[in-house]
C-alpha positions as CSV (number, residue, x, y, z in Angstrom):
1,X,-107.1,-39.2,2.4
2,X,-104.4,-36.8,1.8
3,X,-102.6,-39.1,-0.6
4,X,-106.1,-38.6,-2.9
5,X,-106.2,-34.9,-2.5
6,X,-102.2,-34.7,-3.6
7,X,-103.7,-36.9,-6.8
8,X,-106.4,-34.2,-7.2
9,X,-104.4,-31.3,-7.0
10,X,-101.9,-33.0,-9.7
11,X,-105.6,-33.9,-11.9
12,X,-106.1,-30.2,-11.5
13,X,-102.4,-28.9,-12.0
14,X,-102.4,-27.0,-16.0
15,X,-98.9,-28.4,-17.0
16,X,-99.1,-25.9,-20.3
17,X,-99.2,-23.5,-17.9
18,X,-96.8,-24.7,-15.6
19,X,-94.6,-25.1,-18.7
20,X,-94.8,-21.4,-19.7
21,X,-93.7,-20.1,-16.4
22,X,-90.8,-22.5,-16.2
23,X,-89.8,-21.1,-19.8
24,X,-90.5,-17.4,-19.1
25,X,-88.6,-18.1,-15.6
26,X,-85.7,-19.4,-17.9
27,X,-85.8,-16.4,-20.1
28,X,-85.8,-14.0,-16.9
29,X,-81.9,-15.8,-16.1
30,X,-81.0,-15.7,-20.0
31,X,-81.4,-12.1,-19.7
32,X,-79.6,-11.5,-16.9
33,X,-76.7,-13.5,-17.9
34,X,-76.7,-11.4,-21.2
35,X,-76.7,-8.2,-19.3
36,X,-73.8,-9.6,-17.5
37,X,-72.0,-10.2,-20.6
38,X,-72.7,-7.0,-21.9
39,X,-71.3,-5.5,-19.1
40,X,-67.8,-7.8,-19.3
41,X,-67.9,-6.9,-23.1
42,X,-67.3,-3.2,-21.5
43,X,-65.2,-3.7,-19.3
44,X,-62.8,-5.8,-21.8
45,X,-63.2,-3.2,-24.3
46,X,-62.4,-0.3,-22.0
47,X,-58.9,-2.1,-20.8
48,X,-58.2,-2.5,-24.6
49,X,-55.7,-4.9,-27.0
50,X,-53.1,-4.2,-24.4
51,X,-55.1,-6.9,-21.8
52,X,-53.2,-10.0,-22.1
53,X,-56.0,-12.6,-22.7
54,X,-58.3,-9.4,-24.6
55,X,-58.8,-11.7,-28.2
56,X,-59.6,-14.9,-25.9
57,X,-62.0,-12.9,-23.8
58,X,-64.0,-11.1,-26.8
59,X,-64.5,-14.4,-28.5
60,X,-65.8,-16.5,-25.7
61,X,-68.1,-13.5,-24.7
62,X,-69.3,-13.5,-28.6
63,X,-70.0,-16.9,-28.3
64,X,-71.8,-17.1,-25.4
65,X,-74.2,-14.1,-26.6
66,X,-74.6,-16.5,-29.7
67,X,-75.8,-19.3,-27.6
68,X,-78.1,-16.9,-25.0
69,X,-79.7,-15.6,-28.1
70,X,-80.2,-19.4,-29.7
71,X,-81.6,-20.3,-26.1
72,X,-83.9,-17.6,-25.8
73,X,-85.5,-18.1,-29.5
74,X,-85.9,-21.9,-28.3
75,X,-87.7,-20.7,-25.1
76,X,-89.6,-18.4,-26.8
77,X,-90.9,-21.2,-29.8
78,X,-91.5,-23.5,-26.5
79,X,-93.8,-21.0,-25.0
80,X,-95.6,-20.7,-27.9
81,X,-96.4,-24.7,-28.3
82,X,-99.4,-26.3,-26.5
83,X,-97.8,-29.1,-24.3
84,X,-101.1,-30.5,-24.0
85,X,-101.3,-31.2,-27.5
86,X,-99.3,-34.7,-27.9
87,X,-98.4,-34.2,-31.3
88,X,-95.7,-31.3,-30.0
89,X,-94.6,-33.7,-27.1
90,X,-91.6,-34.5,-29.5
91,X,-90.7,-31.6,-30.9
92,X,-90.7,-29.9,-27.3
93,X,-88.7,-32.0,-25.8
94,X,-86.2,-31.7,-28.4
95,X,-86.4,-28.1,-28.2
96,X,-86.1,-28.6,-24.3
97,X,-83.2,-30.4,-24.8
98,X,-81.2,-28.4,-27.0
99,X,-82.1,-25.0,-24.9
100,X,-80.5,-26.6,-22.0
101,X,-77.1,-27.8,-23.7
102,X,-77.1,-24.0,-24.7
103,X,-77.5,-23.1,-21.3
104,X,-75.1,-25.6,-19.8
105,X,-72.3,-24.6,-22.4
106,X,-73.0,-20.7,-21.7
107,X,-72.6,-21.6,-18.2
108,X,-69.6,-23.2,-18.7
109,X,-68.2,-20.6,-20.9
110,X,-69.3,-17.6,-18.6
111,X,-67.2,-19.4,-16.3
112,X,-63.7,-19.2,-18.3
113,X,-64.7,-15.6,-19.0
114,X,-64.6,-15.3,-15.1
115,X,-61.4,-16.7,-14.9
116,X,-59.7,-14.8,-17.3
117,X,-60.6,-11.8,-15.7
118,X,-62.6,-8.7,-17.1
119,X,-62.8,-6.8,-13.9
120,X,-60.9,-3.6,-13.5
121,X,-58.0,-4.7,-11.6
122,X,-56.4,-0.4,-11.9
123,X,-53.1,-2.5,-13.6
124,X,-54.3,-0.5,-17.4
125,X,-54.1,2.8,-17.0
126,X,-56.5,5.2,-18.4
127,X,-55.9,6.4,-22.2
């Protein structure tokens, strides 16, 4: 019996729907991680060309703006599709796909930002 009211629930379960939240909740953590780079932007800019890795830092923060932006215009033409239409099947999952190689190499990126180290470490002093 309960294996036939899981099968129901799935009959009644709106994956357009389901879909759209994913993507929005996708688009909620995009943001975020481009606030975050915003704010390392700052803080790289404040300690100046005198920080040893500073050209290193700016370009691997531009870059991973340019692919947060790229994977937020993919989540936002996802959203906009009708999964439920089969003729978009396709061309969502290619979307899909590509979003989340964006994501994977921001991730990835974001992570040698970290270890080059934006934070204020008090070594540059003030101008």
């Amino acid at each position: 019996m309960s294996a036939a009211r899981g099968q129901a629930d799935m009959q009644r379960l709106n994956m357009n729907q389901y879909a759209t939240k994913k993507t929005v909740a996708e688009s909620m953590l995009d943001v975020a991680l481009l606030m975050a780079n915003a704010s390392q932007l700052k803080a790289v800019l404040e300690q100046g060309p005198e920080f040893k890795y500073y050209l290193t830092v700016i370009v691997l923060i531009a870059v991973s703006l340019l692919f947060q932006v790229l994977a937020g215009a993919f989540f936002i033409l996802m959203a906009r599709k009708d999964l439920n239409d089969v003729s978009n099947h396709r061309k969502l999952d290619l979307m899909n796909n590509i979003a989340t190689a964006l994501v994977f190499l921001t991730v990835v990126i974001n992570i040698f930002i970290t270890a080059f180290g934006v934070q204020k470490t008090g070594l540059y002093p003030q101008q």
